[in-house]
C-alpha positions in Angstrom: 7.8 -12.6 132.5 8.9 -9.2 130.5 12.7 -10.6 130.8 11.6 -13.4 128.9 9.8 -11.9 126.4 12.7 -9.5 125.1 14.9 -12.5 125.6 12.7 -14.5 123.1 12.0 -11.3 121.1 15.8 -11.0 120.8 16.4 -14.5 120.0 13.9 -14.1 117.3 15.6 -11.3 115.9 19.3 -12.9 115.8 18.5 -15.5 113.9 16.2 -13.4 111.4 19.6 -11.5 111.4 21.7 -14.4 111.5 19.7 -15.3 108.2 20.0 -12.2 106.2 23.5 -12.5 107.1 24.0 -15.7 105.7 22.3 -14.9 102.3 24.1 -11.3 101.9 27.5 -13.7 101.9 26.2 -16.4 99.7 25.3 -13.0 97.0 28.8 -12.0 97.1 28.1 -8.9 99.4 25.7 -7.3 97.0 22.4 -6.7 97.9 20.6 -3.8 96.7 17.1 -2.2 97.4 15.7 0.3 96.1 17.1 4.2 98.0 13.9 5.6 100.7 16.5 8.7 101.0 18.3 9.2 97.7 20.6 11.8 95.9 18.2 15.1 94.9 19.2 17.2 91.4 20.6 20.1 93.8 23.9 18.4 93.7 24.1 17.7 90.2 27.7 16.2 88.7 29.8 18.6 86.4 28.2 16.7 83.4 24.2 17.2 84.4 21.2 14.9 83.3 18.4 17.2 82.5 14.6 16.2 84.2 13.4 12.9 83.4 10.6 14.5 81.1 13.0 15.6 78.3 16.1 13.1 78.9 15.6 10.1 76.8 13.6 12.6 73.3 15.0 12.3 71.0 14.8 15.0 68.1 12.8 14.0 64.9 10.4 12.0 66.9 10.8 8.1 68.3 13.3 5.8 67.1 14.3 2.4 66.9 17.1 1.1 69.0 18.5 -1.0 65.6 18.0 2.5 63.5 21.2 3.5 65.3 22.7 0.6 63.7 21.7 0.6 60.2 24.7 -0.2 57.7 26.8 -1.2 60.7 29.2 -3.8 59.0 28.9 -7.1 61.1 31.3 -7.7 63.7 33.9 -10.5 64.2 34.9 -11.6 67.7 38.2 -10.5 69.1 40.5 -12.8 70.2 40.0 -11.1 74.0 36.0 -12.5 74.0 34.6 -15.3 75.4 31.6 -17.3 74.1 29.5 -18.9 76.7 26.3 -20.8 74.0 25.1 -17.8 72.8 26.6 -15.5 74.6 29.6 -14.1 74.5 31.9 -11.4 76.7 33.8 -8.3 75.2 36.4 -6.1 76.9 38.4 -2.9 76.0 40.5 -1.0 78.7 38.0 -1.2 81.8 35.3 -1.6 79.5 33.1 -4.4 79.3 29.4 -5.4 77.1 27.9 -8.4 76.4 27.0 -9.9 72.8 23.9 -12.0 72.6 22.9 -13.9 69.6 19.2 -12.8 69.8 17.3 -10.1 68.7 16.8 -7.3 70.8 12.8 -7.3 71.6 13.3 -11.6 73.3 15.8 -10.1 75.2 14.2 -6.8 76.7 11.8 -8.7 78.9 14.6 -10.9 80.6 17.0 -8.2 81.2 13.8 -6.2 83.2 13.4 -8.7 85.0 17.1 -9.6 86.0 16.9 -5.8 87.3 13.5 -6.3 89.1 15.1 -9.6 90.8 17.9 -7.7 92.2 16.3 -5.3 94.0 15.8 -2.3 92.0 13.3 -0.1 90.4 13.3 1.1 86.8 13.4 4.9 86.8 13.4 4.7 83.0 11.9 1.9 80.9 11.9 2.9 77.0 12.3 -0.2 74.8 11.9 2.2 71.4 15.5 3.6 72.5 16.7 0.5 73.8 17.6 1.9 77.5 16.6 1.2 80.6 17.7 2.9 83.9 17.2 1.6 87.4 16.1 4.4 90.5 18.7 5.4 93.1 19.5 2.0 95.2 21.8 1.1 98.0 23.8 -1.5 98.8 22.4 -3.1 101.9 25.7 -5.5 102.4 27.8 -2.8 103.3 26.2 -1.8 106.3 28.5 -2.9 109.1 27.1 -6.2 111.0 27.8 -5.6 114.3 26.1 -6.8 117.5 23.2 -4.8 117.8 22.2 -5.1 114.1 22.7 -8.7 114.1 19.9 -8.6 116.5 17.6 -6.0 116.0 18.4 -5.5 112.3 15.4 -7.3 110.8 12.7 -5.4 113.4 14.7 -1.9 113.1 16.0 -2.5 109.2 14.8 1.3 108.3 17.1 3.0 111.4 20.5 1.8 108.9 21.4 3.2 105.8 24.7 4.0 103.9 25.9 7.4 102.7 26.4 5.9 99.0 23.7 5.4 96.3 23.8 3.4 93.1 21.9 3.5 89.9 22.7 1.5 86.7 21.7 2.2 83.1 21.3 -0.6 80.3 21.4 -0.1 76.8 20.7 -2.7 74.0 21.7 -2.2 70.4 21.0 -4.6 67.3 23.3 -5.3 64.7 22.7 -6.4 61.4 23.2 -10.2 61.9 20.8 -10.1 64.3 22.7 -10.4 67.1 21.8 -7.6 70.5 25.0 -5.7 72.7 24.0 -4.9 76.0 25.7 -2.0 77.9 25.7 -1.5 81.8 27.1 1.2 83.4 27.0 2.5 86.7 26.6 6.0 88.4 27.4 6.5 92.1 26.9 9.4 94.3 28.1 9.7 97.9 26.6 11.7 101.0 29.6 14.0 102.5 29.1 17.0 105.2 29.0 20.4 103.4 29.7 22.5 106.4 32.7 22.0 109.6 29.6 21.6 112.1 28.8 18.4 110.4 24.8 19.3 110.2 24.3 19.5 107.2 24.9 17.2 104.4 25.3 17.1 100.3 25.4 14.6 97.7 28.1 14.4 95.2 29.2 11.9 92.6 31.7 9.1 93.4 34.1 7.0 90.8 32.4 4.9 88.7 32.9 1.3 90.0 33.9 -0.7 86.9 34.0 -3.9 89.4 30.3 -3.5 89.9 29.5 -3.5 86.1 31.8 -6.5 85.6 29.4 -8.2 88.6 26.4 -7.5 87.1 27.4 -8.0 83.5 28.4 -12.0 85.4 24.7 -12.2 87.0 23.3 -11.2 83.5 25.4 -13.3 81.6 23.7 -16.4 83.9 20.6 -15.2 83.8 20.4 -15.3 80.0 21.4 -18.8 80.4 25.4 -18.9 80.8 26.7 -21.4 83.2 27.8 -19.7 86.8 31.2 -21.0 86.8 32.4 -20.0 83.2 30.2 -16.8 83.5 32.7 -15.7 86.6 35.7 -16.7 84.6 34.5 -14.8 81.3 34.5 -11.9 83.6 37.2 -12.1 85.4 39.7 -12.8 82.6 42.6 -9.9 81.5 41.3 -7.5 79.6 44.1 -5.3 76.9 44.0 -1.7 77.4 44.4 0.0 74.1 46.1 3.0 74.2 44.0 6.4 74.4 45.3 9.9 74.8 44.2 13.7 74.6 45.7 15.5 71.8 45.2 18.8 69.9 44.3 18.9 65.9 44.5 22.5 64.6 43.8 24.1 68.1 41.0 21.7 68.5 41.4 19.3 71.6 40.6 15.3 70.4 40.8 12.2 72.0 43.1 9.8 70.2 41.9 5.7 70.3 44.4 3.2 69.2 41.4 1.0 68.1 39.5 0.9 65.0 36.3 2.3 64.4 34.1 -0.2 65.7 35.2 -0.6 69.0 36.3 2.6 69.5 32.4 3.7 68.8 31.4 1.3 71.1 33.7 2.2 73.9 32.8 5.9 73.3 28.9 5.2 73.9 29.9 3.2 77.1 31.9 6.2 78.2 28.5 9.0 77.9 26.6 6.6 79.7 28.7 6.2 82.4 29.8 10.2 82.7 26.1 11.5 82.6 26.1 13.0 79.0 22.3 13.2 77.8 22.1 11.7 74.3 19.5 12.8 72.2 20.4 10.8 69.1 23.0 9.2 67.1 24.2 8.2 63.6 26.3 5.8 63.5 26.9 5.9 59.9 28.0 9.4 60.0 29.8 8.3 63.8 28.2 11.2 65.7 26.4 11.4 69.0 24.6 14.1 69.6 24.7 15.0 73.5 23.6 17.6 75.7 25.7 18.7 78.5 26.0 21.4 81.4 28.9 23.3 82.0 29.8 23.7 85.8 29.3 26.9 87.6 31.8 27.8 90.1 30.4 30.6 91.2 27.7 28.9 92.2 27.3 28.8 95.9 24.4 26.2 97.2 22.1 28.4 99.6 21.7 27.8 103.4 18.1 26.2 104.6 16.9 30.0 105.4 17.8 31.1 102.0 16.1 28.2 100.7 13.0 28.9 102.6 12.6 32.8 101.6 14.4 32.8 98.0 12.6 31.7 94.9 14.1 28.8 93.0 16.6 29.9 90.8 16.0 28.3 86.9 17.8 25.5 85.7 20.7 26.3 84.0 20.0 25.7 79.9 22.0 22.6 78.3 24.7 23.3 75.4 24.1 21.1 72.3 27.0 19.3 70.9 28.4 17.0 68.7 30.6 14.0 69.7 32.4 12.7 66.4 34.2 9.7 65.5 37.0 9.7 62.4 38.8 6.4 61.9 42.1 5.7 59.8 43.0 2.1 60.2 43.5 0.9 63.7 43.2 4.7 65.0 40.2 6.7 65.6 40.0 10.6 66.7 37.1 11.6 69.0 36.4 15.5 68.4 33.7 17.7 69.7 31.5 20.3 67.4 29.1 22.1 68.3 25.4 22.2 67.2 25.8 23.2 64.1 28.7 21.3 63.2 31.4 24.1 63.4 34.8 22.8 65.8 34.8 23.5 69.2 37.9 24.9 71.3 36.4 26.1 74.3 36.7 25.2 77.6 33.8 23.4 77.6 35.1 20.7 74.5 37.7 20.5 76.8 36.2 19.6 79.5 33.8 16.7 77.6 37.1 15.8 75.9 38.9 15.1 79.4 36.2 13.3 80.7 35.9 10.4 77.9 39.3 9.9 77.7 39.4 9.5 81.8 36.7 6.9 81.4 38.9 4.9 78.7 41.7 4.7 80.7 
């Protein structure tokens, strides 16, 4: 009698399995829920988000998402963009951000819920900044389907997990016709062993995955009413790479754009979200962001679990203020760091910001 039980119990559970299986293919291997066991700040990336609290203030008070816009001279479509209705795709390098022909407040409700509907939870919702982050998630399609989770998976789901974690952040921006950009980009961290016994464990960031913005730039683009079919191709199509390279201007390093102003400002917004900068603000009239960033420590050694226990919590290290400014003549445009009260910048540290943005425009 108990034989038959398990054998039914286990019949159950294959096909439950068999099921999940089924619908994990049909979603292109991407299935998300929201992280139980996620990355903690004590393994923050060389370019730090400070506490949720103070990340998103902005100084002066709340702003307007279109504020940033104001004076913005109104785009024209590049010959690389697709238009699907009223929506349309554009792409620089590795980049990619949607254009919408609507304005920005009919637009945040749908794009929370496209989030919500594929499996995540919104860590940060502010529609006064236009940015919205989702928690820590994992990918559930990439744990491995072999027998014994094809069978039990769906009773024992909680006993598999993956050593990676994703989160995504959205940001919408008006422009003066009326028409909203939406930005996605992603931030992954990994779990690796921090010690030769393998019993202890860290997490660290991985490569941003420019093929998992593309996918859910696709899903977005259909859930704002773009058909599935041209959506994928609109996606998928070649993208140009302008050229982008680190340079030196009076002892100062820069970031050289072959690209006008425009997109190169774009493309440069895109590139803090993705690396981790924390922007407070921005004038895009003047072509500044102003960021906040953390320098890395390397003589900063993570204490064992006994330390932990007996030492008192060391203070978070204090954010630098900086400036990240754009200069355009013609189709070039010269990134350049100052610091919080305007002056150049040729430390280490500009270097360092300098590298990174011009890594993620590659």
């Amino acid at each position: 009698m108990k034989l038959i039980a398990t054998f039914g119990l286990l019949t159950v559970a294959a096909a439950l399995s068999a099921c999940s299986m089924f619908s994990v293919l049909e979603g292109d291997r991407i299935d998300y829920k929201s992280a139980t066991k996620g990355p903690t700040l004590e393994v923050p990336p060389d370019l730090t988000q400070l506490s949720r609290d103070t990340r998103y203030v902005v100084a002066g008070g709340a702003v307007s998402a279109n504020s940033y816009q104001v004076g913005q001279a109104v785009t024209t479509l590049p010959t690389a963009a697709t238009a699907l209705g009223d929506v349309r795709i554009e792409r620089a390098g590795s980049q990619r951000w949607l254009v919408v022909n609507r304005p920005a407040d009919q637009l945040w409700g749908p794009v929370r819920d496209f989030w919500q509907e594929s499996g995540f939870l919104l860590a940060m919702d502010q529609p006064n900044l236009g940015i919205m982050e989702t928690d820590w998630a994992e990918n559930r399609a990439k744990i491995p389907t072999d027998f014994i989770r094809n069978t039990l998976g769906k009773l024992l789901d909680s006993a598999y997990s993956t050593s990676e974690r994703d989160k995504f952040r959205t940001r919408l921006e008006r422009s003066p016709s009326g028409a909203t950009e939406i930005f996605i980009s992603h931030r992954g961290m990994v779990e690796v062993y921090s010690n030769t016994q393998k019993d202890q464990t860290v997490w660290q960031p991985r490569p941003n995955d420019v093929e998992l913005e593309a996918e859910f730039l696709r899903r977005l683009m259909v859930r704002l009413g773009a058909p599935q079919a041209q959506a994928q191709a609109a996606a998928a199509a070649p993208v140009d790479r302008p050229g982008s390279r680190v340079a030196a201007i009076n002892n100062q390093p820069v970031v050289v754009i072959d690209e006008g102003f425009d997109r190169a400002w774009r493309r440069v917004g895109l590139a803090l979200d993705r690396t981790g900068f924390t922007v407070e603000d921005r004038d895009r009239s003047q072509g500044t962001y102003f960021v906040r960033y953390v320098p890395p420590n390397p003589d900063k050694k993570e204490p064992g679990w006994l330390g932990k226990l007996f030492s008192r919590a060391e203070a978070a290290e204090q954010p630098l203020k900086f400036r990240i400014s754009l200069k355009s003549e013609g189709a070039t445009t010269t990134v350049s760091v100052f610091n919080a009260n305007g002056a150049p910048e040729t430390s280490q540290n500009a270097q360092r910001i300098v590298q990174v943005i011009a890594d993620d425009l590659k």
